[in-house]
C-alpha positions as CSV (number, residue, x, y, z in Angstrom):
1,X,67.3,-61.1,-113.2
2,X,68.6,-57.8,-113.7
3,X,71.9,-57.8,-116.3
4,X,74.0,-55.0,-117.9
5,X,70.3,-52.8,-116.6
6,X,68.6,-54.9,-118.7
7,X,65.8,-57.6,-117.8
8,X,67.1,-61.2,-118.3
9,X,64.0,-63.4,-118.6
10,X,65.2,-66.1,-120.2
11,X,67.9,-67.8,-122.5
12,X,68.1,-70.0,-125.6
13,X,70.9,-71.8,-125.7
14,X,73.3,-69.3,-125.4
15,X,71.1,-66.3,-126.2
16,X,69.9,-64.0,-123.5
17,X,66.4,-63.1,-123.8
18,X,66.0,-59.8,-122.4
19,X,63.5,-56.9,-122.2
20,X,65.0,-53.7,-122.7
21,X,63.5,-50.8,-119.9
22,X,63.0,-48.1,-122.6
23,X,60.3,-50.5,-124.0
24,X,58.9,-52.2,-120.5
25,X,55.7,-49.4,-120.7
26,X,55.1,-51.4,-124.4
27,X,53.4,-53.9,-122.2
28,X,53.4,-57.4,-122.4
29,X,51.7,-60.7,-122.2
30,X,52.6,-63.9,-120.4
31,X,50.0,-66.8,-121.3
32,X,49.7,-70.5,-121.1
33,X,48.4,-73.7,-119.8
34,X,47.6,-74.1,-115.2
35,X,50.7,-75.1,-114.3
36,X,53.4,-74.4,-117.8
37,X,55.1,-71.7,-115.2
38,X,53.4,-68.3,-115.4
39,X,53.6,-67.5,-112.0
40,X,57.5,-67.9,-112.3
41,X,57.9,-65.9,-115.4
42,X,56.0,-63.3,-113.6
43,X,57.9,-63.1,-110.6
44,X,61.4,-63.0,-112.7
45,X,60.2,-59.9,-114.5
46,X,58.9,-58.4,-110.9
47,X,61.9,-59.2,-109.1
48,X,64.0,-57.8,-112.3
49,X,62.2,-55.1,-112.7
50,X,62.4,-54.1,-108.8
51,X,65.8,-54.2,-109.0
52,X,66.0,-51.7,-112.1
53,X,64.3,-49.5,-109.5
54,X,60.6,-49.5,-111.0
55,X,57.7,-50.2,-108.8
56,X,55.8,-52.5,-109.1
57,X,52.0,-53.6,-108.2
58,X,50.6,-57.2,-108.8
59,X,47.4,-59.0,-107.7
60,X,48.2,-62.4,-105.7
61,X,45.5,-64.4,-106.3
62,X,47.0,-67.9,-104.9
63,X,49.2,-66.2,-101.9
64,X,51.9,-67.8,-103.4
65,X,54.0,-64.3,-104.4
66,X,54.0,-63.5,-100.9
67,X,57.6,-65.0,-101.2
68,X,58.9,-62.6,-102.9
69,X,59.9,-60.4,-100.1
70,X,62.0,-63.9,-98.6
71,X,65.3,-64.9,-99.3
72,X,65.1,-67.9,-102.3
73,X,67.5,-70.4,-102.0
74,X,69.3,-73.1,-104.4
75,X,68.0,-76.1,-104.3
76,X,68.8,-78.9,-106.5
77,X,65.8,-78.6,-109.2
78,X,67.2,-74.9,-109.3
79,X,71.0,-75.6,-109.4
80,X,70.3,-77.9,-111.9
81,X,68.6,-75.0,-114.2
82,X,70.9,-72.9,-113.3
83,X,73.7,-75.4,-114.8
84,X,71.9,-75.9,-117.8
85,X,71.5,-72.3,-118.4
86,X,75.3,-71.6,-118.0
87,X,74.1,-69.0,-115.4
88,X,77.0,-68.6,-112.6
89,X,76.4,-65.3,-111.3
90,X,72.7,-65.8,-109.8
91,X,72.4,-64.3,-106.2
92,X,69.4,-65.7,-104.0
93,X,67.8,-62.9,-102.6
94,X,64.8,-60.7,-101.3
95,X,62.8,-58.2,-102.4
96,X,61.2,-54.6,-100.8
97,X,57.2,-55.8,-100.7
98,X,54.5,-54.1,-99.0
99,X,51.2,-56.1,-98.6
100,X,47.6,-54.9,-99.5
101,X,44.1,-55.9,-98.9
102,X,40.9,-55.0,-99.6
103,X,39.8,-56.8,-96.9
104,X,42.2,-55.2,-94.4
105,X,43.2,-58.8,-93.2
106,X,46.8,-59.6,-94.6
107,X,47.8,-56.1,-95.8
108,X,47.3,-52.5,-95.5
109,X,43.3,-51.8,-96.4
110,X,42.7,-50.2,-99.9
111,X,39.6,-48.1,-99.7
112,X,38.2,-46.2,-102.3
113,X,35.2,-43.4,-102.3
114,X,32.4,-44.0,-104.0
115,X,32.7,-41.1,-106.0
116,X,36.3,-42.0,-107.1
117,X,35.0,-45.3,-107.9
118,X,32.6,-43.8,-110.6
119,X,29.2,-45.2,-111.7
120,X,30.8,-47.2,-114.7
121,X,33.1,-49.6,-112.4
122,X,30.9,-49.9,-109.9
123,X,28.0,-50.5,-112.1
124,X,30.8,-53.8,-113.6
125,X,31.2,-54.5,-109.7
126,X,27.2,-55.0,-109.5
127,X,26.3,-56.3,-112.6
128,X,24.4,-53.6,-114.0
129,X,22.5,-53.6,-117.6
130,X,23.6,-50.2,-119.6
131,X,19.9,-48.8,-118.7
132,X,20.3,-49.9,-114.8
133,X,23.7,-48.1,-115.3
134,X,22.2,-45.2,-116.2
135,X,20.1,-44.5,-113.5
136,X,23.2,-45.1,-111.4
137,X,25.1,-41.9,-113.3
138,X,21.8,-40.4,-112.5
139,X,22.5,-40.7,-108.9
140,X,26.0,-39.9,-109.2
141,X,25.0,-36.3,-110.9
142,X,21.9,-35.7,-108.3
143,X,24.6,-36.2,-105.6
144,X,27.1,-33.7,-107.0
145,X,25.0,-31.3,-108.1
146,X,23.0,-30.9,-104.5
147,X,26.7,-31.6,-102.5
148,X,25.8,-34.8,-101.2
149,X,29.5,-36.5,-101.0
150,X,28.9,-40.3,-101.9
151,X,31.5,-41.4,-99.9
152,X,30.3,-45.5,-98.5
153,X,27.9,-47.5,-99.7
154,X,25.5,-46.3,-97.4
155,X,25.6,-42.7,-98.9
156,X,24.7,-44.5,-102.1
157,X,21.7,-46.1,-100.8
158,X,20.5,-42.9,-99.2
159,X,20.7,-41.1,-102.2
160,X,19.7,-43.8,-104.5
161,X,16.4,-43.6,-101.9
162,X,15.9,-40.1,-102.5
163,X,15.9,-40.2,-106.1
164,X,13.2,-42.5,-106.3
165,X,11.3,-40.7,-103.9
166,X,11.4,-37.8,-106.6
167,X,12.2,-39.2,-109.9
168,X,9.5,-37.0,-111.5
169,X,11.4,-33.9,-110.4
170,X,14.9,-35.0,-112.3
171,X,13.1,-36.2,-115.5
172,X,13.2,-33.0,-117.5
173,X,17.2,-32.4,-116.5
174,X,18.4,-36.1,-116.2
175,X,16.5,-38.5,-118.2
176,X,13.8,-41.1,-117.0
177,X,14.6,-42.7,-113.6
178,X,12.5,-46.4,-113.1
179,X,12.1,-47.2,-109.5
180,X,12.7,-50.6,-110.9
181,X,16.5,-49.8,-111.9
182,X,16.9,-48.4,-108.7
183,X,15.4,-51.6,-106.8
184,X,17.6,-53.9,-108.8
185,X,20.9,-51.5,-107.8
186,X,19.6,-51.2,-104.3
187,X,19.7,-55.2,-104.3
188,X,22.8,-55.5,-105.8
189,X,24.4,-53.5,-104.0
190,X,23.0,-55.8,-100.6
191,X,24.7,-58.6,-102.4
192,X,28.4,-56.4,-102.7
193,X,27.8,-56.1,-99.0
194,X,27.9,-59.4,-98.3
195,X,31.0,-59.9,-100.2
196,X,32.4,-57.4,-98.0
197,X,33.2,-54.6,-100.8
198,X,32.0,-52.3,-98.1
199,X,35.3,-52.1,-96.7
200,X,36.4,-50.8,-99.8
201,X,34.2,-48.1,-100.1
202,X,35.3,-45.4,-97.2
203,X,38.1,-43.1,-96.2
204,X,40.4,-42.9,-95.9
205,X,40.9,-43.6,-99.4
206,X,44.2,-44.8,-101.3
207,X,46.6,-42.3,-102.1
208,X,47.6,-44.2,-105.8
209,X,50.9,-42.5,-105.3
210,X,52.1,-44.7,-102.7
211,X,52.6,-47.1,-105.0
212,X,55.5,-45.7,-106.7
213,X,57.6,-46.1,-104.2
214,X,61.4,-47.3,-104.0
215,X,63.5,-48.2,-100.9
216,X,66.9,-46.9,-99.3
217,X,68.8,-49.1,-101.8
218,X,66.7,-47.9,-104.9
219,X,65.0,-50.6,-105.6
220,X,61.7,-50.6,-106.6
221,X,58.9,-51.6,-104.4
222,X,56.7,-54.7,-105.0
223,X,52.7,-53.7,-104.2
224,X,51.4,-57.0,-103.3
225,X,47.6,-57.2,-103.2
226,X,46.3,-59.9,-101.2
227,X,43.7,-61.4,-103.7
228,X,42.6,-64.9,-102.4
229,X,39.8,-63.9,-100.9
230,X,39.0,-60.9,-103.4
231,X,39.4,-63.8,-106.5
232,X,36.3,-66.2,-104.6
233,X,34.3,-62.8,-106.1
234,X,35.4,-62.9,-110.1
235,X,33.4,-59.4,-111.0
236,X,34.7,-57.5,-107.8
237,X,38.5,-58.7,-108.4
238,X,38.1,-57.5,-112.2
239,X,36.2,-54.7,-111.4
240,X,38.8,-53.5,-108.4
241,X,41.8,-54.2,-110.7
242,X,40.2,-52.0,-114.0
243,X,39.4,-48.9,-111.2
244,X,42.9,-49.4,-110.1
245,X,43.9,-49.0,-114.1
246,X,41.8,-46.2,-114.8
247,X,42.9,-44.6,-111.4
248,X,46.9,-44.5,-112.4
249,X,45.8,-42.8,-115.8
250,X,43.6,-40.4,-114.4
251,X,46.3,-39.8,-111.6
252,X,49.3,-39.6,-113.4
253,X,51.1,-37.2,-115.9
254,X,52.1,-37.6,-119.9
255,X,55.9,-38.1,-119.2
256,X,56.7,-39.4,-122.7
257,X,59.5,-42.2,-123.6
258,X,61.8,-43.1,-120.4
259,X,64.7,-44.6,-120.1
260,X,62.6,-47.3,-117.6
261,X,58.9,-47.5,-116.5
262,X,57.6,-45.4,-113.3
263,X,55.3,-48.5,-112.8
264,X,55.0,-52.1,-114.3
265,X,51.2,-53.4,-113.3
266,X,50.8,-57.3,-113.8
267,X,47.0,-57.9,-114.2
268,X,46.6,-62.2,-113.3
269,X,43.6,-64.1,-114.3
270,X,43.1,-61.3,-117.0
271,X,40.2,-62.9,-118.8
272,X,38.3,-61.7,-115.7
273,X,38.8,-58.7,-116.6
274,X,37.0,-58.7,-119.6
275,X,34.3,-61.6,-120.0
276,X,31.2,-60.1,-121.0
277,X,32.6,-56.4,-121.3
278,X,30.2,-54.6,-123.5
279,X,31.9,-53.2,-126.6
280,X,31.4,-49.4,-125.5
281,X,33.3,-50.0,-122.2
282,X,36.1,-52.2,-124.3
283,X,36.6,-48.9,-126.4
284,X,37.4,-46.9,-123.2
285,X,39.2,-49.5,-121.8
286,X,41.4,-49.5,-124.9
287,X,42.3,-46.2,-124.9
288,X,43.4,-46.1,-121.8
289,X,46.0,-49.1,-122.6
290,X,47.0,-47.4,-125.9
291,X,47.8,-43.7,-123.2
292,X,48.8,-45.4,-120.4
293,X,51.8,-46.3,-122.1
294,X,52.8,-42.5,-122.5
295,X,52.3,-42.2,-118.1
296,X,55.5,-44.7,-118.1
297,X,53.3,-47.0,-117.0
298,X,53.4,-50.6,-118.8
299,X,51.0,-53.4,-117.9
300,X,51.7,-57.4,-118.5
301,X,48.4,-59.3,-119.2
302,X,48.8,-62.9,-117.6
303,X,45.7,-65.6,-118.6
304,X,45.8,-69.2,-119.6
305,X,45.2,-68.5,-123.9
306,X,45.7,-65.3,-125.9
307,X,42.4,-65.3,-127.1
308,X,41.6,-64.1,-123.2
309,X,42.3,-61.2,-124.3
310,X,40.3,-58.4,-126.8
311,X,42.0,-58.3,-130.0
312,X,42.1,-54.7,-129.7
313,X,44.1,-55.3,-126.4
314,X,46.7,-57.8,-127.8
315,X,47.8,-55.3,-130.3
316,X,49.1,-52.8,-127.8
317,X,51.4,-56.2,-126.1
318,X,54.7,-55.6,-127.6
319,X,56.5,-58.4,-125.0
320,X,55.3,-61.7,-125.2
321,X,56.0,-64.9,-123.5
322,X,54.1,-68.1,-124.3
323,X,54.1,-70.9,-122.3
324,X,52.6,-74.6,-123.5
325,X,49.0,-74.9,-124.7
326,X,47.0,-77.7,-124.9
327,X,45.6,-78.8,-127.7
328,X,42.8,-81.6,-127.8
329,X,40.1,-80.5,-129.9
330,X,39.2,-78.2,-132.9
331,X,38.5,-75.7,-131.1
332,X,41.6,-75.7,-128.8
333,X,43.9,-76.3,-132.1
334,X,42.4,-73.2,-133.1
335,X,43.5,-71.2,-130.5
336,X,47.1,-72.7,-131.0
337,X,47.2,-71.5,-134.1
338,X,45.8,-68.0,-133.2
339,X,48.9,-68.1,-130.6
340,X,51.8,-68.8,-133.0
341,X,50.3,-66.5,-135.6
342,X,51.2,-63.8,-133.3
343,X,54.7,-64.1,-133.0
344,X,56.7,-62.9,-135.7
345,X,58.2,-66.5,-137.6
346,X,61.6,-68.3,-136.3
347,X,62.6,-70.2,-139.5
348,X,64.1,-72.6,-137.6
349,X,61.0,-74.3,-136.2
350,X,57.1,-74.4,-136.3
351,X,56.0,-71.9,-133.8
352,X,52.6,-74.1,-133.5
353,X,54.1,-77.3,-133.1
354,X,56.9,-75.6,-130.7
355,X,53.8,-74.2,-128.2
356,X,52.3,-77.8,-128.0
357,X,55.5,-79.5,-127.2
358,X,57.1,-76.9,-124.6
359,X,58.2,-78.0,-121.2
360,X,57.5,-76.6,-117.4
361,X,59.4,-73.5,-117.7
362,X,60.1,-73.2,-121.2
363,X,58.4,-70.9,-123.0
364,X,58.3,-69.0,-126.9
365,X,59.6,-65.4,-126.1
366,X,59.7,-62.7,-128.4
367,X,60.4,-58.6,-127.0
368,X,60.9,-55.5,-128.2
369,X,64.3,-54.1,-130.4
370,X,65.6,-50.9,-129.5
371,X,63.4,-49.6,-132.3
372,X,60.2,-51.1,-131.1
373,X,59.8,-53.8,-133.3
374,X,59.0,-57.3,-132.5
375,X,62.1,-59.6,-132.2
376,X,61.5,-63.3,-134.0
377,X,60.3,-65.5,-131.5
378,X,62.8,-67.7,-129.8
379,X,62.6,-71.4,-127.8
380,X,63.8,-70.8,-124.5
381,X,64.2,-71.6,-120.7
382,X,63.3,-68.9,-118.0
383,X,64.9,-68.1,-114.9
384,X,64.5,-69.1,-111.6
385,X,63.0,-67.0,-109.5
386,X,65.9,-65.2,-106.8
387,X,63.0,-65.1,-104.3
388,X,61.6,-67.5,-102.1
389,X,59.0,-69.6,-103.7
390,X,55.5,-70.0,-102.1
391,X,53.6,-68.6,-99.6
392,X,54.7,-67.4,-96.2
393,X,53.6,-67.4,-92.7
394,X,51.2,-65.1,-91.1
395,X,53.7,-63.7,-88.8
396,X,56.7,-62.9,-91.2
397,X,53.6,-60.7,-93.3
398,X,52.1,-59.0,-90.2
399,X,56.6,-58.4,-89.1
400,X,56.4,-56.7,-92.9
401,X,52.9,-54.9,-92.7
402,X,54.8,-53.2,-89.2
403,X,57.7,-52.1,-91.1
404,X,55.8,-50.5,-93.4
405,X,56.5,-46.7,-93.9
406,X,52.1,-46.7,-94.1
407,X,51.2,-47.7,-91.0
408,X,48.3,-45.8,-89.0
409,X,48.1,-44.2,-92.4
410,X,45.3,-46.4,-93.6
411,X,44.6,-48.6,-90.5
412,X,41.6,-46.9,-89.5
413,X,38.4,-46.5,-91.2
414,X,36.6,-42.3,-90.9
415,X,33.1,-41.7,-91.6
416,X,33.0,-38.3,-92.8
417,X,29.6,-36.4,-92.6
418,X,28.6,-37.0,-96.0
419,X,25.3,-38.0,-98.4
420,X,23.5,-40.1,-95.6
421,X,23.9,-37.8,-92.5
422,X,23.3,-34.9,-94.4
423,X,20.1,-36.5,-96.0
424,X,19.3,-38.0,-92.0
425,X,19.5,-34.7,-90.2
426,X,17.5,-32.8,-92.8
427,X,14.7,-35.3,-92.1
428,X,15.5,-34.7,-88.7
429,X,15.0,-31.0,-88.0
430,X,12.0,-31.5,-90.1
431,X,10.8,-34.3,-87.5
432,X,11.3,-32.0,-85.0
433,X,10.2,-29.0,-86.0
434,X,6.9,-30.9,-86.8
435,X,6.8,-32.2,-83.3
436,X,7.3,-28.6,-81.8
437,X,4.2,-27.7,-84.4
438,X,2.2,-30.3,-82.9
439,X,1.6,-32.1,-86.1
440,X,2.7,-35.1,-85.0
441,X,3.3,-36.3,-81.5
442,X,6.6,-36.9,-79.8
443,X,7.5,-40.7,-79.7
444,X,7.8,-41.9,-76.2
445,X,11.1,-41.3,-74.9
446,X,12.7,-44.4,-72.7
447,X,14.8,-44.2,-70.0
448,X,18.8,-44.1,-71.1
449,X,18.0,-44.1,-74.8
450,X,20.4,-42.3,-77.3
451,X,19.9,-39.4,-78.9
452,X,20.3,-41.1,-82.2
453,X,17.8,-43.3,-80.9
454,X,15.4,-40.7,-80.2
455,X,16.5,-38.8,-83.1
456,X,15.6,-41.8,-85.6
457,X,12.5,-42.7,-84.0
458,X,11.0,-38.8,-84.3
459,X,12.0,-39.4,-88.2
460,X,10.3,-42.8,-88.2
461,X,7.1,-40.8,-86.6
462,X,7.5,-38.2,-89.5
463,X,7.6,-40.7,-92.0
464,X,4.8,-42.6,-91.0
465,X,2.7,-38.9,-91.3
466,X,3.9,-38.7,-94.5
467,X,2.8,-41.9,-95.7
468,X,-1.2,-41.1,-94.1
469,X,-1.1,-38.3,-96.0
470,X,-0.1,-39.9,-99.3
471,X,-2.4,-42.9,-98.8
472,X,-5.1,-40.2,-98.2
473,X,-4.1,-38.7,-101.0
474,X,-5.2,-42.0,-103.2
475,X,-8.0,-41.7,-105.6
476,X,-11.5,-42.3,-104.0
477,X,-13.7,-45.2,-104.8
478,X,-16.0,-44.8,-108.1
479,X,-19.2,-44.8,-105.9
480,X,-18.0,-42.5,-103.4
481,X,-17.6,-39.9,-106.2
482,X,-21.3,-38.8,-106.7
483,X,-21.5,-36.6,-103.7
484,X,-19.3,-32.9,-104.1
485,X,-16.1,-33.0,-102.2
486,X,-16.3,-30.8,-98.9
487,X,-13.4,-28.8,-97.8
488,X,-13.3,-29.4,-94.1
489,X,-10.1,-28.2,-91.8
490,X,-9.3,-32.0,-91.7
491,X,-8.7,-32.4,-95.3
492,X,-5.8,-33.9,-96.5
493,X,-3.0,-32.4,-98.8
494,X,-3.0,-32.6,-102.0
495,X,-0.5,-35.1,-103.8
496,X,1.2,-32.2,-105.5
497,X,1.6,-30.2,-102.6
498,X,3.9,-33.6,-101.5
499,X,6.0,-33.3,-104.2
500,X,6.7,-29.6,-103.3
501,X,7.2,-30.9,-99.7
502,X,10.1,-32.8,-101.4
503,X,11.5,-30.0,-103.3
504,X,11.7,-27.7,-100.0
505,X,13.1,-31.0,-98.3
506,X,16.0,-31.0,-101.3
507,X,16.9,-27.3,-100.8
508,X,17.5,-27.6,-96.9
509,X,19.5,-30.5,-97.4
510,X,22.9,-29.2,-97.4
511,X,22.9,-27.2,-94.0
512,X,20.1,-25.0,-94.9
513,X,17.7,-26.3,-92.8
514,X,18.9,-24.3,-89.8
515,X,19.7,-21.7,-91.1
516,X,16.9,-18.6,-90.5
517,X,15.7,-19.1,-94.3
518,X,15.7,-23.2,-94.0
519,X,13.4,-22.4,-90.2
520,X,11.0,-20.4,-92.3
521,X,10.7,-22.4,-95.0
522,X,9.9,-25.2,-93.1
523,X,7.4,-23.4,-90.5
524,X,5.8,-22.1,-93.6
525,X,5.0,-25.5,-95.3
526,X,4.5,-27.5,-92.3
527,X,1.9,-25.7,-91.4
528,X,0.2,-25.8,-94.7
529,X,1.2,-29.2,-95.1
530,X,-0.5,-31.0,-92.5
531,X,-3.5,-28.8,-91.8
């Protein structure tokens, strides 16, 4: 609830818990047990911080934050809050949402390239090893440097094809490529599929600047991403959320203290995020919390126990609000203990004792001072929600998703000639201008077939010639090597005379093949070629 512009999460007795918006981009943490009341704490600081005109983007994971662009209403459980809080003033409201979804389902579709993704998140979205990663960033560089735009998931397999086809060749510049590593990506990358990631990967990609976004009245727009779906696949919901992370950074300008946010970025089931995270990544990830912060952006980590989250994470989470642990073993004491420790001491009570014995709702809060220090942690109550509570029907979304200022914007997905149909028609005017050579026979043709069809069965002819000539090329039994080799007009090529094959095939690839140098290069060698 936004009071005096300040962010009123909560109260103790009669103390009003607030965060100030000069320290918001301090970032924050909102932990506790399934059910202590995260999700309400969460959506008080969204709705507040919506109405102090910042933008906002969380991940709903449950659908159950969909409400926040209803009307709440006062029912008796919240009347009776409200009472007991001494709260008079609250107004039940809604809130300026626009829906998201990788899926494309309940929201507008996000899509990413593959080239924006990168090969370090993607490689998190597959569950790469660091030397499987590397032949991935291998890819990546082959692709740029021979303008082959990775731009779906089928560009990346093309590519990733190619480069096994002539690892040898990239050795001396790149580093050793294992047609292993690139069997185990080419497999992982069946099993994204069938997640459905590959709607994610496309154009037209997210514009991250949509996000920051306010409406007529100023208030800041809530981004809602429509995880439920997204969270059935744990490594592809953390990896998609840390792309969106490193996206805003990479996006967005230095801009220094404000007097509010530009963005607030609420990252749920945040453990996800970072189970198993090797410690090189952690470091990168790190340093992008510790700069973020000076983008006036501030992100609010939300798990079930602080210990969720990297040490060198917590210590960049100035505003924290702790909801009740549990406690019934060592090991869970442990972690109580870990919790109160963080909060700077309220002599008035045991932290520890006070996290084990909160309520539904009540939580230890302790935010930033004007000066940036930590304030003592307090007992205390937090606000209903002004919002509707819940999820909401499909056709009060789809009534929202129509209103939306992006509609048509991102509806449609565009395959752009990129990596694949450039690699596809190079193989193709090389099928063809083998077929015109004679060297290998035109498929039969069938009546009202394609000329994609025709085109890809005159590669498939091509590449079956290729193959006879390598597995002619494969060393000859130990008893057939008495006799002197004769050199006959039907003798095969020579295995290194393939591999240049592949290096002419490279430099036509971009276009070149029909141009007049690309023609004579190829009349040139596939003459010599299959002789």
């Amino acid at each position: 609830m936004l009071l005096n512009d300040k962010i009123l999460v909560g109260k103790s007795g009669d103390k009003e818990l607030f965060i100030l918006p000069k320290m918001a981009n301090r970032h924050g943490l909102i932990t506790g047990a399934s059910g202590s009341g995260k999700t309400i704490t969460l959506k008080v600081m969204a709705e507040s911080f919506s109405d102090a005109g910042v933008p906002v983007f969380l991940a709903d994971v449950k659908g159950d934050l969909a409400g926040t662009a209803m009307m709440g209403e006062v029912n008796e459980n919240i009347q009776e809050r409200l009472d007991a809080l001494n709260i008079t003033d609250f107004e039940p409201k809604s809130f300026p949402v626009r829906f998201w979804d990788i899926y494309g389902e309940n929201g507008h579709p996000v899509r990413a390239n593959v080239e924006q993704v990168g090969p370090e998140i993607l490689s998190m979205m597959l569950g790469l090893t660091e030397a499987q990663e590397g032949n991935l960033a291998i890819a990546f560089e082959v692709a740029e440097d021979e303008q082959l735009p990775l731009i779906n998931l089928e560009d990346l397999r093309a590519v990733l094809a190619y480069v096994a086809e002539n690892k040898d060749k990239y050795v001396t510049k790149y580093g050793n490529i294992t047609t292993q590593s690139i069997g185990v990506i080419q497999r992982s990358l069946l099993t994204l599929e069938k997640q459905g990631a590959d709607k994610f990967f496309g154009e037209p990609a997210l514009d991250i600047n949509d996000f920051f976004a306010v409406d007529k009245d100023g208030r800041g727009v809530i981004n809602t991403l429509h995880a439920v779906k997204l969270f059935e696949s744990p490594d592809l919901y953390a990896s998609f959320l840390l792309w969106l992370l490193t996206s805003l950074f990479s996006q967005t300008n230095e801009v220094g203290d404000l007097d509010k946010p530009k963005m607030v970025f609420f990252f749920d089931e945040a453990h996800l995020l970072f189970n198993g995270m090797p410690t090189y990544r952690l470091k990168r990830i790190t340093q992008v919390v510790k700069l973020i912060r000076s983008h006036g952006i501030g992100l609010y980590f939300i798990s079930q126990r602080p210990t969720d989250i990297p040490d060198e994470i917590m210590s960049q989470l100035g505003n924290r609000v702790q909801h009740t642990l549990r406690a019934y073993t060592p090991a869970e004491q442990k972690i109580v203990k870990a919790s109160a420790d963080s909060f700077r001491t309220n002599p008035e009570f045991d932290t520890a004792e006070a996290i084990l014995a909160l309520g539904t709702g009540e939580a230890l809060v302790s935010f930033q001072d004007a000066k940036g220090a930590p304030n003592i942690v307090e007992k205390a109550t937090i606000l209903p929600p002004q919002s509707q509570m819940g999820v909401i029907d499909g056709i009060a979304r789809q009534k929202i998703i129509n209103e939306s200022p992006f509609v048509g914007k991102y509806d449609t997905a565009i395959d752009p000639d990129s990596a694949f149909e450039r690699i596809q028609r190079m193989k193709a005017e090389l099928a063809e201008q083998a077929i015109s050579e004679g060297i290998i026979e035109q498929p039969v043709q069938y009546k009202g077939e394609s000329p994609e069809d025709i085109q890809r069965r005159n590669i498939e002819a091509f590449n079956a010639k290729l193959r006879e000539n390598q597995a002619a090329n494969q060393v000859v039994p130990q008893q057939q090597q008495a006799a002197p080799a004769k050199t006959t007009k039907t003798t095969k090529v020579s295995q290194s005379k393939l591999e240049k094959y592949a290096d002419r095939a490279v430099g036509n690839m971009v276009g070149s093949a029909s141009s007049a140098v690309g023609r004579n290069l190829m009349n040139k060698f596939l003459k010599s070629f299959f002789k």
